[in-house]
BAGULO-837150 format. One record per residue (C-alpha): residue in one letter; x, y, z. Coordinates in steps of 0.1 Angstrom, whole numbers, plus 5000, padded with zeros to 4 digits. Layout:
% residues N
- r_c1_c2_c3
- A_X_Y_Z
...
END
This chain:
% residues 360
- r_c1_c2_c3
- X_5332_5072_5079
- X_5334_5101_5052
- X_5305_5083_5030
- X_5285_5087_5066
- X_5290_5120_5070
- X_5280_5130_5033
- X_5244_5116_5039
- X_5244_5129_5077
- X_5251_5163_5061
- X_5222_5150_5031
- X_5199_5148_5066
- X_5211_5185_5080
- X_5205_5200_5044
- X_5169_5185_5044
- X_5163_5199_5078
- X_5173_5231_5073
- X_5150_5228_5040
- X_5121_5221_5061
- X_5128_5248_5085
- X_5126_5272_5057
- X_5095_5264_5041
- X_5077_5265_5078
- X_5088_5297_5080
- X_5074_5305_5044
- X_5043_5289_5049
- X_5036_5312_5084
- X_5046_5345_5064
- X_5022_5339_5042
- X_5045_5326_5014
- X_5031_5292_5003
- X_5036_5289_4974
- X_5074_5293_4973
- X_5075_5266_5005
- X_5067_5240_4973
- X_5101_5233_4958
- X_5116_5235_4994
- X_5095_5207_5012
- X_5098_5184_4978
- X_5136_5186_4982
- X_5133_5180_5018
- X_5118_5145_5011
- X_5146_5139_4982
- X_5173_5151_5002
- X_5162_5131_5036
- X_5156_5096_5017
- X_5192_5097_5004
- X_5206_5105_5033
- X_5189_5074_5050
- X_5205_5055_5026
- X_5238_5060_5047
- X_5220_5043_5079
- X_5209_5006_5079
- X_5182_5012_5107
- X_5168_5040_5084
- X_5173_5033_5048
- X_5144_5009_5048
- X_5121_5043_5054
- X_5136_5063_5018
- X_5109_5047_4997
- X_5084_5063_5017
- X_5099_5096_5017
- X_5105_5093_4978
- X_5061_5090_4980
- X_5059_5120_5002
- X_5079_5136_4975
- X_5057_5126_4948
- X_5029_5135_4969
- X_5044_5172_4973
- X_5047_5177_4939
- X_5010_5166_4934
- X_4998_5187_4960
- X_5017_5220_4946
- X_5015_5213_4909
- X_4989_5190_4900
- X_4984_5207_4868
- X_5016_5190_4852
- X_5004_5152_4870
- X_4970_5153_4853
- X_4975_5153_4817
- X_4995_5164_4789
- X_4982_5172_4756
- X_4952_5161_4762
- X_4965_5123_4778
- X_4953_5120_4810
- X_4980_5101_4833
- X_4954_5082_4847
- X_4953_5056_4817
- X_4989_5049_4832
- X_4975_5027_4862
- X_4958_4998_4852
- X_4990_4989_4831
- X_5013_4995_4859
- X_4992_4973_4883
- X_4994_4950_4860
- X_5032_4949_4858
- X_5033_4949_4895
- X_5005_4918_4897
- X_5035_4903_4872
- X_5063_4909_4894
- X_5044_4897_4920
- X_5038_4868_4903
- X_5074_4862_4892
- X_5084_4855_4928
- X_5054_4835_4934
- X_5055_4793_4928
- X_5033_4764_4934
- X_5053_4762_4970
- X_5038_4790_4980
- X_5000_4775_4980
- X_5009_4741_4995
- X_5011_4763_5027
- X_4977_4758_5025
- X_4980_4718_5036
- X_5011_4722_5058
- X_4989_4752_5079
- X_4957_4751_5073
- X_4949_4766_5107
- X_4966_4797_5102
- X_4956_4799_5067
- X_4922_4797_5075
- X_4921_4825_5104
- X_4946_4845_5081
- X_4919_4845_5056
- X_4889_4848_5078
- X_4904_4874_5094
- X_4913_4895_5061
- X_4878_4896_5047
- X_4860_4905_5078
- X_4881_4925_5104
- X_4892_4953_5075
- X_4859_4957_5054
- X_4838_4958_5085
- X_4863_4986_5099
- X_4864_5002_5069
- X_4822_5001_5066
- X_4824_5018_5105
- X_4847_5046_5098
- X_4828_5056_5064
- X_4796_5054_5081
- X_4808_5075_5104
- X_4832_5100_5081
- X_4805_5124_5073
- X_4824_5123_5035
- X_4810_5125_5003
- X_4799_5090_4992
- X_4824_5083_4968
- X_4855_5093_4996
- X_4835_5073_5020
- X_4838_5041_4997
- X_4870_5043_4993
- X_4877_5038_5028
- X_4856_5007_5027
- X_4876_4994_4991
- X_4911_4996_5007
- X_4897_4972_5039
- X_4879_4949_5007
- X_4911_4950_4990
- X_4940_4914_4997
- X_4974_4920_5015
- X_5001_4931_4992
- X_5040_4920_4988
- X_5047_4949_5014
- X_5033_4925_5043
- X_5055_4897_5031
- X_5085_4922_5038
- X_5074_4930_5071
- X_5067_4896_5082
- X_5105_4890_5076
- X_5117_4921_5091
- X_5097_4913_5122
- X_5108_4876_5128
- X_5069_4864_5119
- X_5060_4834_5099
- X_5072_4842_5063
- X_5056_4805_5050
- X_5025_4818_5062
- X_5026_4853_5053
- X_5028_4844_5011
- X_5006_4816_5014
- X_4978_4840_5029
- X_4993_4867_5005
- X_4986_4843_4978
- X_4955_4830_4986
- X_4938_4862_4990
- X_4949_4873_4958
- X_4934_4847_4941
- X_4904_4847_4954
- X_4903_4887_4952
- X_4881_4883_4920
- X_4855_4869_4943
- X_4860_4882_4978
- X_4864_4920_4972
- X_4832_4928_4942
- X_4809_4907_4966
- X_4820_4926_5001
- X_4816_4957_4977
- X_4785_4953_4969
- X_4775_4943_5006
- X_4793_4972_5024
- X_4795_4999_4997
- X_4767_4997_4979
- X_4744_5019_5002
- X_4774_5044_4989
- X_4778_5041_4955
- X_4763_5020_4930
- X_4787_4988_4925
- X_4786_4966_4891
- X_4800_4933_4909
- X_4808_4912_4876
- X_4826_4944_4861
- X_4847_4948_4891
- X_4851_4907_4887
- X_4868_4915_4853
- X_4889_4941_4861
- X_4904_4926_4886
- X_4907_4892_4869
- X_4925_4912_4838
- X_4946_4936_4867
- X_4958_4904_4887
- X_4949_4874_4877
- X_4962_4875_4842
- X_4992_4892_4851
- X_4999_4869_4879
- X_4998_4840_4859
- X_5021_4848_4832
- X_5043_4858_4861
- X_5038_4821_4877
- X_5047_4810_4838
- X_5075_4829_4835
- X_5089_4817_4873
- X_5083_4784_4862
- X_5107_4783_4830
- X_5124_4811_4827
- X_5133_4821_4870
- X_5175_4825_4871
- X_5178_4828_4832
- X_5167_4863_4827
- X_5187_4875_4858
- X_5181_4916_4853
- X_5146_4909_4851
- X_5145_4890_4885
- X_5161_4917_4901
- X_5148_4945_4881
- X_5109_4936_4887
- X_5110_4945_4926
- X_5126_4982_4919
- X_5099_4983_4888
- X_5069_4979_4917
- X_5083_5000_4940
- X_5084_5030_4912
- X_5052_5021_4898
- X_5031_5020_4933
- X_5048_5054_4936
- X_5034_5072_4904
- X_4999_5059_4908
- X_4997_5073_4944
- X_5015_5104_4927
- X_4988_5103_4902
- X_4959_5102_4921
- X_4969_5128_4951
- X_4972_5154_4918
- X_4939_5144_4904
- X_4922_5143_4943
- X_4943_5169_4952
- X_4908_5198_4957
- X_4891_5172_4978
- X_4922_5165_5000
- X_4929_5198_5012
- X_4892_5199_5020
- X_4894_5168_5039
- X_4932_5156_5039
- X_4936_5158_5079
- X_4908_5135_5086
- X_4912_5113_5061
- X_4948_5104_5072
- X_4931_5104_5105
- X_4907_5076_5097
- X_4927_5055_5074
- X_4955_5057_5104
- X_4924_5042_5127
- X_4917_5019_5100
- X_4955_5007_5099
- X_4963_5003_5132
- X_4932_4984_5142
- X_4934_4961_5114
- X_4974_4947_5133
- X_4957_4950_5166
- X_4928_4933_5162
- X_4945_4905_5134
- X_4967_4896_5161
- X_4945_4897_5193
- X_4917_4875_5170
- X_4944_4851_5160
- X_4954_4846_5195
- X_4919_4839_5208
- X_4921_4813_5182
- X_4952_4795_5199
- X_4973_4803_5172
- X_5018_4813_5189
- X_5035_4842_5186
- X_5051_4836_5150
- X_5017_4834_5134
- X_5002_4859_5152
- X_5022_4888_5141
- X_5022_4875_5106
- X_4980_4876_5103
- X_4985_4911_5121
- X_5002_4925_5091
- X_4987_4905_5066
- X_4954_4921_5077
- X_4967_4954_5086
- X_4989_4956_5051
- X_4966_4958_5021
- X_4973_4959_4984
- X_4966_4997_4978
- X_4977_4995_4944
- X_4950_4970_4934
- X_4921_4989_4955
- X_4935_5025_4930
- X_4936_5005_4898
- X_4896_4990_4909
- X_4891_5031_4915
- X_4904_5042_4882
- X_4880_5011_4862
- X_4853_5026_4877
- X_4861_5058_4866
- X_4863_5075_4903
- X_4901_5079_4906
- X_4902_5115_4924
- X_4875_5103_4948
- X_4869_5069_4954
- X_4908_5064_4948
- X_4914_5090_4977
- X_4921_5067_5005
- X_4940_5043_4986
- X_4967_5068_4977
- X_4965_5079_5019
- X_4967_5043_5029
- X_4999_5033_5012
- X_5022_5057_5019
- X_5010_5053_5061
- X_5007_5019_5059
- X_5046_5015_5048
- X_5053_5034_5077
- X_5033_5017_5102
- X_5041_4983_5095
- X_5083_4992_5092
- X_5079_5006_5129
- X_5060_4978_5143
- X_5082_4953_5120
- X_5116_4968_5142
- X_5094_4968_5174
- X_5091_4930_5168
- X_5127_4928_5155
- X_5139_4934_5190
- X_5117_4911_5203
- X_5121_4875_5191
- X_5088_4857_5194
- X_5087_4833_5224
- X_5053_4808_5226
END
């Protein structure tokens, strides 16, 4: 009961440090409201550590921290001595793509024969619902053309390891929700340069076979070395096992870090409606994955998992594709939005399931 209270008094302390900087920030004060609402993100995360319905929510308010710090001093996030921070994300996604990879196996893609059905409408669903959204919202965005495809890459991007999570939280199809997971990744190479090109190009130029490359070098190689080192070497390296999901979780945290400081200008030009769209964009991607999948006949179970799978998309990937083509503070703008909301989204809808087992 003591350790409670310490992080219940970690929650008050944070409060109080929000409280303040509001105050700052209506006096006029900005500036000093910086170090306050940074600490009220690190001081509220640890505290829901001391709660088991909330600690699955400190990750995300560890981002919003790193976002803060971006937003108020993006000098020291951009470069130092000349090194640009940038150059940090295609290794890190790659390092991710490994992890992911280390708790991947072969078992994951015989999904494919055992539920082919849901498979296919998983897919299906994945590279049509989100990159059509996205097209709509950044047709009708009035942003610069770069922002505007960036909205569009996120919905062209494959779900991520964070829809796995949720699919388990929410009492969905977890078999079903790698295989798809898996699937999509794989076939990113092809699937996202080509729905590029389609959707995005009236935006911004788009070299498909460059894209093809740097995403076969971001995930494909990483992933299989990942699949190689799961194969031989799963269980005898035991700190790596369980060091490689902590490793993803940090690393997805600095690139979004990194991008908010070098798109920081442009967000507080257009930061509200951004997180408006990419919200929109979010949201409909679980609605309609679910309500598509059960036109198609597909029960309960399923249904929720092709929600998030299509709701959920690999952020990091669709940031590290930004930064290739050189267009991280712009085109990598909704990326580094969509995360972050997209964590919190699918934990609330994941406990909204939770206390609903499926029935079909």
């Amino acid at each position: 009961m003591k350790k409670e209270n310490v992080f219940l008094g970690l929650i008050i302390v944070s409060i109080v440090l929000l409280l303040t900087a509001i105050v700052l920030i209506f006096t006029g004060n900005v500036p000093a409201s910086g170090p306050l609402i940074f600490s009220f993100f690190v001081f509220l995360g640890i505290g829901f550590r001391g709660f088991q319905k909330l600690k699955g929510y400190t990750y995300t308010t560890m981002i919003f921290a790193g976002v803060t710090a971006a937003m108020y001093y993006p000098e020291y996030l951009i470069e130092y001595n000349g090194y640009s921070y940038s150059n940090l994300i295609t290794p890190l996604i790659q390092i991710i793509m490994f992890g992911m990879g280390t708790s991947m196996s072969v078992r994951d893609f015989v999904g494919v024969a055992k539920m082919p059905k849901g498979v296919f409408i998983g897919l299906f669903s994945q590279v049509t619902i989100m990159p059509l959204l996205g097209f709509i919202i950044a047709s009708f965005s009035g942003f610069p053309p770069e922002i505007a495809a960036g909205i569009i890459l996120i919905g062209c991007s494959p779900s991520g390891l964070a829809s796995n999570v949720m699919s388990y939280l929410a009492n969905a199809n977890l078999a079903l929700s790698i295989t798809i997971t898996a699937v999509a990744t794989l076939l990113a190479p092809f699937t996202t340069p080509l729905l590029m090109k389609l959707l995005a190009g009236t935006f911004i130029e788009i070299n498909v076979w460059d894209m093809m490359w740097s995403i076969v070098k971001m995930v494909i190689f990483p992933i299989g070395g990942g699949l190689i080192f799961n194969r031989f070497l799963s269980g005898k390296a035991k700190w790596l096992d369980d060091a490689m999901p902590l490793v993803s979780m940090i690393g997805i945290g600095i690139i979004i870090t990194i991008i908010t400081a070098a798109g920081r200008d442009s967000l507080l030009d257009i930061g509200g409606l951004l997180i408006v769209l990419v919200l929109i964009h979010n949201l409909m991607g679980y609605n309609l994955g679910y309500w598509v999948s059960k036109i198609f006949g597909l029960g309960e179970r399923d249904c929720r998992t092709i929600a998030l799978e299509v709701g959920m998309q690999n952020g990091g990937l669709a940031s590290g594709l930004a930064k290739e083509m050189g267009k991280i503070a712009t085109v990598g703008l909704a990326a580094a939005v969509f995360g972050p909301l997209m964590n919190i989204t699918g934990s609330v809808l994941a406990s909204y399931w939770h206390r609903k087992p499926p029935v079909d």
